[in-house]
VOROBA-57727 format. One record per residue (C-alpha): residue number from 1; residue in one letter; x, y, z. Coordinates in Angstrom, 1 decimal, padded with zeros to 4 digits, always signed. Layout:
N
[node NUM,'A',[X,Y,Z]]
...
//
This chain:
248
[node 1,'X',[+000.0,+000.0,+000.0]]
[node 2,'X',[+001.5,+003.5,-000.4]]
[node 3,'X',[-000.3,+006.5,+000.3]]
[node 4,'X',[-000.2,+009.9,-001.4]]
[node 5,'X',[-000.1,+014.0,+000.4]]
[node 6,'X',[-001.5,+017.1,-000.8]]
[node 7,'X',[+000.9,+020.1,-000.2]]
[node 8,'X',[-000.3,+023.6,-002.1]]
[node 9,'X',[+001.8,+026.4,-003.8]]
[node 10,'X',[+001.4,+028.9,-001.0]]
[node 11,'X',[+005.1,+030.4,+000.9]]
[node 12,'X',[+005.7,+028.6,+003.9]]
[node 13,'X',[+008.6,+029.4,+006.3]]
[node 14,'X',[+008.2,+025.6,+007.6]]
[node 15,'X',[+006.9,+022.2,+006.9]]
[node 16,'X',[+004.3,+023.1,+009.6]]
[node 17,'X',[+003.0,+026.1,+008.3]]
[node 18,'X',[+003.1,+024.8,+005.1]]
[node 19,'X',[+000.6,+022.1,+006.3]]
[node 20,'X',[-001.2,+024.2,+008.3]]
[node 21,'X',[-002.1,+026.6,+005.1]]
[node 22,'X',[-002.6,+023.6,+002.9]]
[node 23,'X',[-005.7,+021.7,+005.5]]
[node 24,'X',[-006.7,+025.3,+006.4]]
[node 25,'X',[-007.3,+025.9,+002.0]]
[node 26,'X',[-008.9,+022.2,+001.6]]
[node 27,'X',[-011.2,+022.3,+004.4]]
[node 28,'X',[-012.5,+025.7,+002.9]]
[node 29,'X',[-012.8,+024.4,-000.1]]
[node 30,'X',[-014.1,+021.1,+001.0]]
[node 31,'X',[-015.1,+020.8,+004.7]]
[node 32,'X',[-013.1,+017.3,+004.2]]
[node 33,'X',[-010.4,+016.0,+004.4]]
[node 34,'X',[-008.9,+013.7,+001.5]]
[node 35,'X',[-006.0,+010.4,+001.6]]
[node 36,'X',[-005.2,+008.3,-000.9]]
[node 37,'X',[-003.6,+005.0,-001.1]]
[node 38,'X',[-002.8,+002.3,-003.8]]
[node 39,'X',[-005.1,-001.0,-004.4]]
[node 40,'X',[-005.5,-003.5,-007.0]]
[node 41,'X',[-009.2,-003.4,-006.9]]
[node 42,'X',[-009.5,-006.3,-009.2]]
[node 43,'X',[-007.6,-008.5,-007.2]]
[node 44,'X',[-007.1,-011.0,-009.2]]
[node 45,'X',[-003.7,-011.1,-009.4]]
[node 46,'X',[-001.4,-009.6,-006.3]]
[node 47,'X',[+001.3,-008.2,-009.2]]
[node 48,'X',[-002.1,-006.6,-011.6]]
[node 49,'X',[-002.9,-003.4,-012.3]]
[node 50,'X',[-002.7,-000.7,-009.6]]
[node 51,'X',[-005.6,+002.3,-008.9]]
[node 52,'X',[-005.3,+005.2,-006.5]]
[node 53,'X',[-008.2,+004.8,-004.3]]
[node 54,'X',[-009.7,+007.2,-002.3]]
[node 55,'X',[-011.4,+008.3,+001.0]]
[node 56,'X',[-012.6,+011.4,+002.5]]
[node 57,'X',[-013.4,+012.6,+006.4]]
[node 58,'X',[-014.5,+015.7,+007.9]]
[node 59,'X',[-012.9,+014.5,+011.1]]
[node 60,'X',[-009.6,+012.4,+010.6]]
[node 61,'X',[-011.8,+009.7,+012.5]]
[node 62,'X',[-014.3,+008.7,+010.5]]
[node 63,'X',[-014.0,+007.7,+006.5]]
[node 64,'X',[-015.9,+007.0,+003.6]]
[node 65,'X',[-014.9,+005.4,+000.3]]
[node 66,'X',[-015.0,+007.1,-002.8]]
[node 67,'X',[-015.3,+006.1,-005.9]]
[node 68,'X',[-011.2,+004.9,-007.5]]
[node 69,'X',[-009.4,+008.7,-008.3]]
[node 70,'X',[-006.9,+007.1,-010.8]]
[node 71,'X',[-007.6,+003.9,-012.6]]
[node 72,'X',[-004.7,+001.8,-013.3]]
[node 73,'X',[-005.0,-000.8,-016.5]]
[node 74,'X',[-003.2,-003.7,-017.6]]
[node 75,'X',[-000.1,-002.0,-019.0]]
[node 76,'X',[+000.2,+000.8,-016.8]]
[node 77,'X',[-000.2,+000.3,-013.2]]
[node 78,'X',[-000.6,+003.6,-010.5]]
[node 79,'X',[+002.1,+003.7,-007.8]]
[node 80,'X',[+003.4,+006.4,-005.8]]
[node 81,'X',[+003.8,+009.8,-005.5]]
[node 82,'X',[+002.0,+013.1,-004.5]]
[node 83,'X',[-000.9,+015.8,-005.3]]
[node 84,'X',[-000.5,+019.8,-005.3]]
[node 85,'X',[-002.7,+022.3,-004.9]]
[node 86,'X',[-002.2,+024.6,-008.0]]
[node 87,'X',[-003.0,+027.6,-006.5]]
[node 88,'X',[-002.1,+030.0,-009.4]]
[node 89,'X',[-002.9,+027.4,-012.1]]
[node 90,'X',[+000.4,+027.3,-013.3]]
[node 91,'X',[-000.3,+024.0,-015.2]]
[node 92,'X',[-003.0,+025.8,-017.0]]
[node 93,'X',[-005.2,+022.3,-016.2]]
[node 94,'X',[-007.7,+024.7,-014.2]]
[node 95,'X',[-009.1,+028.2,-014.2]]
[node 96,'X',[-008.5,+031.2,-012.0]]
[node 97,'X',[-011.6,+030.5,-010.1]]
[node 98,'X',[-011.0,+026.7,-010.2]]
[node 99,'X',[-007.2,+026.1,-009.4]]
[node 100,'X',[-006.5,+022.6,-010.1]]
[node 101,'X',[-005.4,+019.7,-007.9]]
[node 102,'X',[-002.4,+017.7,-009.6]]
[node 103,'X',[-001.3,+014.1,-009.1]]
[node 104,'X',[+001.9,+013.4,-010.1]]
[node 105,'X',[+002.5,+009.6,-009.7]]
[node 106,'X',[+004.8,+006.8,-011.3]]
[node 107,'X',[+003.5,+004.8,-013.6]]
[node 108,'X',[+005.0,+001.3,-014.9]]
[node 109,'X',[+003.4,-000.8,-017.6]]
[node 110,'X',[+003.8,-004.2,-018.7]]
[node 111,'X',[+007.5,-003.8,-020.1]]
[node 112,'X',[+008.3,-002.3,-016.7]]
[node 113,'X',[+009.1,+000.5,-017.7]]
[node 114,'X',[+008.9,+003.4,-014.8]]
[node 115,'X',[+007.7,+007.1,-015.8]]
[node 116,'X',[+006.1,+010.0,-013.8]]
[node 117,'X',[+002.6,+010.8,-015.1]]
[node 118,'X',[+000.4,+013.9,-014.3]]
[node 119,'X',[-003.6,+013.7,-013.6]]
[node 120,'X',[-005.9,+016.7,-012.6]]
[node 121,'X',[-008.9,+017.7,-010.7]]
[node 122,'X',[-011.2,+020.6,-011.0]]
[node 123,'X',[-013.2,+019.6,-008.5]]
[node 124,'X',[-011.6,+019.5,-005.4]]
[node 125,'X',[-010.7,+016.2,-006.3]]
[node 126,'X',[-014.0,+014.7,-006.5]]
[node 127,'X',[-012.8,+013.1,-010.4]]
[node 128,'X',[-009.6,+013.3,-012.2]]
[node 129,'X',[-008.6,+013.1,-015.7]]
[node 130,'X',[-005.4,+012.1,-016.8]]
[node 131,'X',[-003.0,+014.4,-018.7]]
[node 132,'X',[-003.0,+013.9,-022.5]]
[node 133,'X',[+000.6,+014.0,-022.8]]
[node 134,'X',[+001.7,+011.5,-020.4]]
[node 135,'X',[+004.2,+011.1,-019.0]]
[node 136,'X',[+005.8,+013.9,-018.4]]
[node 137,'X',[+008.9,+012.4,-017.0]]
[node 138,'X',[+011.5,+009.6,-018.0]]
[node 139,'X',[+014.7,+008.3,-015.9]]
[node 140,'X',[+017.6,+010.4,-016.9]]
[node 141,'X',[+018.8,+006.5,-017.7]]
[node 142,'X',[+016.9,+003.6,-018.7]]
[node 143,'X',[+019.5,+001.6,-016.3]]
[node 144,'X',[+018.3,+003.6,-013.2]]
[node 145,'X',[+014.5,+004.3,-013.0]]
[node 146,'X',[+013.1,+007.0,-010.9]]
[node 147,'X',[+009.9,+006.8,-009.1]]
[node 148,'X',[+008.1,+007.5,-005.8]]
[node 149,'X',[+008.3,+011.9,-007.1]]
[node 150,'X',[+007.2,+014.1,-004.3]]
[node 151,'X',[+006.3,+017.5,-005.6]]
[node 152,'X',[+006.3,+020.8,-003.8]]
[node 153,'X',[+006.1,+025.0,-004.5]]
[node 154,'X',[+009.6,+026.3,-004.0]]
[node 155,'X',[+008.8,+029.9,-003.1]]
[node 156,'X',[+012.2,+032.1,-003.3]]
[node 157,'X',[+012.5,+030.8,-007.1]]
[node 158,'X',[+009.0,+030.4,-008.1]]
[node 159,'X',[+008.9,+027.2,-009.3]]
[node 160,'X',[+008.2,+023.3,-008.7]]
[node 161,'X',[+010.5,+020.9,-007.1]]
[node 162,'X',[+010.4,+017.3,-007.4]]
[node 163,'X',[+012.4,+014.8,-005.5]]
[node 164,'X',[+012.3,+011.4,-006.8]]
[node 165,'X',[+014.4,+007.7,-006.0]]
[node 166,'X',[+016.4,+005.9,-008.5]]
[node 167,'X',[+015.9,+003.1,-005.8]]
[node 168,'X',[+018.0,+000.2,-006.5]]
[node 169,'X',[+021.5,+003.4,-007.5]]
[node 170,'X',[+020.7,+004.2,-004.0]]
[node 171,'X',[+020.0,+007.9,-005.0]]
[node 172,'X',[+017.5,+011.1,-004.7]]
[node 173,'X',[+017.3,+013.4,-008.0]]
[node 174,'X',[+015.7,+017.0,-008.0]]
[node 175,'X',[+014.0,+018.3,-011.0]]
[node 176,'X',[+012.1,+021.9,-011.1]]
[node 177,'X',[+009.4,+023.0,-013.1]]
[node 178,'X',[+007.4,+025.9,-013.9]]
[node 179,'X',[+004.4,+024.6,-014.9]]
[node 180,'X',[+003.9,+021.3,-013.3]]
[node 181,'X',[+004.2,+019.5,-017.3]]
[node 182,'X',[+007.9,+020.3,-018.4]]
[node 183,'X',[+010.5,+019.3,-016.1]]
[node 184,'X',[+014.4,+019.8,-016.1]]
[node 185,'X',[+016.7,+017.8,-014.1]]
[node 186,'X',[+018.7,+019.8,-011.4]]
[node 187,'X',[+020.9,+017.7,-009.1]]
[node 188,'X',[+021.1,+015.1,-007.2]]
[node 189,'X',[+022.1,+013.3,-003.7]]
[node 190,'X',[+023.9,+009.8,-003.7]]
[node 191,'X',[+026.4,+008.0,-002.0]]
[node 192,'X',[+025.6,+008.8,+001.5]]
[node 193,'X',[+023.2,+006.7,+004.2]]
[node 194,'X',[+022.5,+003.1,+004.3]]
[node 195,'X',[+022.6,+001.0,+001.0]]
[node 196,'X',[+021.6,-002.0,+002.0]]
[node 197,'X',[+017.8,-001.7,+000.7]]
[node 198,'X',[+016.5,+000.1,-002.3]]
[node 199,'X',[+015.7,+003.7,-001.9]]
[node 200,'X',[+012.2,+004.9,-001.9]]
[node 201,'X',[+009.8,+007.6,-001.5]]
[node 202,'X',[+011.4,+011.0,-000.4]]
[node 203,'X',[+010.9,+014.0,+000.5]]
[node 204,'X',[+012.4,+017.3,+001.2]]
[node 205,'X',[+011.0,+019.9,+003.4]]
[node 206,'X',[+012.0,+023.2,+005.5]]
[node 207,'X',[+011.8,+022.8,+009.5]]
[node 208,'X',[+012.9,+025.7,+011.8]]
[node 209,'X',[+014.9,+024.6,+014.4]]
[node 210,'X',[+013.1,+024.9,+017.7]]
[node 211,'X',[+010.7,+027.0,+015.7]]
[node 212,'X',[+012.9,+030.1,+015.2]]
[node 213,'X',[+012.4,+030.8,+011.7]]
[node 214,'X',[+015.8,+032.2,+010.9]]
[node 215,'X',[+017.3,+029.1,+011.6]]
[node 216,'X',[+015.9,+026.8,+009.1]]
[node 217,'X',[+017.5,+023.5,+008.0]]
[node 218,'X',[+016.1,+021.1,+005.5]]
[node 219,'X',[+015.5,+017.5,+005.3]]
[node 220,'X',[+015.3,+015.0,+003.4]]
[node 221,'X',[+013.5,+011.4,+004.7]]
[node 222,'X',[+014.4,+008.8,+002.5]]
[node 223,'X',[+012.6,+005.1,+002.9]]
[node 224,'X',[+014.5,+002.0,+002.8]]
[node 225,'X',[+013.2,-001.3,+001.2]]
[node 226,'X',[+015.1,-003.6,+003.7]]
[node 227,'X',[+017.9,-003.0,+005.2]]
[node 228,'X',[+017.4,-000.8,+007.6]]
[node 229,'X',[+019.5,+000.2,+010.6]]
[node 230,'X',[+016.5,-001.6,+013.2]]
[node 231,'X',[+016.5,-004.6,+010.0]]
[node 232,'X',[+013.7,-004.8,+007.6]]
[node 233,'X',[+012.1,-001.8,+006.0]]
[node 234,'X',[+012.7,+002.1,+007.4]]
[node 235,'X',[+013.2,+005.4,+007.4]]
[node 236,'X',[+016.3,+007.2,+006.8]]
[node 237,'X',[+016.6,+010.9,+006.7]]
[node 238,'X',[+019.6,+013.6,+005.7]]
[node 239,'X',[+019.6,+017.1,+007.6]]
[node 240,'X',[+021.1,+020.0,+005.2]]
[node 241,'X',[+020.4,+023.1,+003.4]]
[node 242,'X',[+018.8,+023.8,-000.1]]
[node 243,'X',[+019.9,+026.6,-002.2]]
[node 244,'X',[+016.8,+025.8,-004.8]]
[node 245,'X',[+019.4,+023.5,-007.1]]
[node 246,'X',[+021.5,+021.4,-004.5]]
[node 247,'X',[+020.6,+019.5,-000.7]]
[node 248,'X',[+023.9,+019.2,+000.4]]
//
């Protein structure tokens, strides 16, 4: 199972305001909450295709299915990765009154072949439609795919980030964007942490230390597919700065 978030383009001097605008924005919009998470819904096969479901709650306690957001088929299942709030429509996918919601998610189909794809919501994420010139991202190698792309507004440069894994090289790429669609690699983080599991789902995000907000360091969680310090599966994260390009 893998979940997605929803993070919005709005300036943020920390992952906590950050999330704090971004519920505050959705529950005006929606008076609910929304979470996502991957299912076969077929089930005939363990390995099929992959769908993002999802649920809704007005109180985090209490949820009730929706109808399947993004339907995977039989050559291109759904996996990972996250939704924005398009607040200034930069995509062009929405309107000034109605700013889209974007999913970008990996995508593999029956060659196994790993790409990032883009879907869209105009209402509040009720139904989504899949971009028409998907995907919108391939590996910078076919030898190293990238997947699990966490997407988020980077505010002093105006622009998308995404982090994504190139799991089994053991590494984290950025890419930026101004429009959610065209995407341009930037750098990338390797040879650091454990390596004895493949490297998935990542993040990067500003946290002030002990809430004083001129002291800001970012980090970067990175999960690991076995191999783990504790053994099995885990969570590794780096603790750096971000000049909009580079973590280091």
């Amino acid at each position: 199972m893998a979940s997605f978030s929803v993070v919005s383009n709005v300036s943020a001097t920390n992952a906590q305001a950050n999330l704090n605008t971004t519920n505050i924005g959705l529950q005006k919009a929606l008076q609910r909450l929304s979470s996502g998470y991957r299912i076969n819904s077929s089930g005939d096969d363990a390995a099929g295709a992959f769908d993002w479901a999802h649920a809704t709650s007005t109180d985090l306690v209490n949820w009730t299915e929706q109808p399947v957001a993004i339907a995977g088929t039989a050559d291109s299942s759904v996996l990972t990765g996250s939704i924005v709030v398009d607040q200034d429509n930069t995509s062009g996918l929405g309107t000034a009154e109605a700013p889209p919601m974007v999913a970008i998610y990996t995508t593999t189909g029956s060659d196994e072949k790993q790409a990032q794809s883009l879907a869209y919501s105009t209402d509040h994420g009720q139904t989504w439609q899949e971009y028409s010139d998907n995907p919108v991202l391939q590996a910078e190698s076919s030898d190293e795919p990238l997947r699990d792309p966490k997407v988020f507004w980077y505010e002093p440069g105006g622009y998308w980030v995404m982090v994504g894994a190139v799991t089994a090289a053991f590494k984290v790429q950025l890419f930026k964007s101004e429009n959610l669609t065209d995407w341009a690699y930037m750098s990338e983080v390797s040879g650091v942490g454990a390596q004895a599991g493949l490297w998935e789902s990542p993040d990067l995000f500003p946290l002030a230390l002990d809430g004083d907000a001129a002291n800001v360091k970012w980090v970067m969680p990175v999960s690991t597919n076995s191999g783990s310090a504790a053994g099995g599966s885990g969570v590794q994260y780096f603790v750096g700065s971000f000049d909009g390009e580079t973590f280091a």
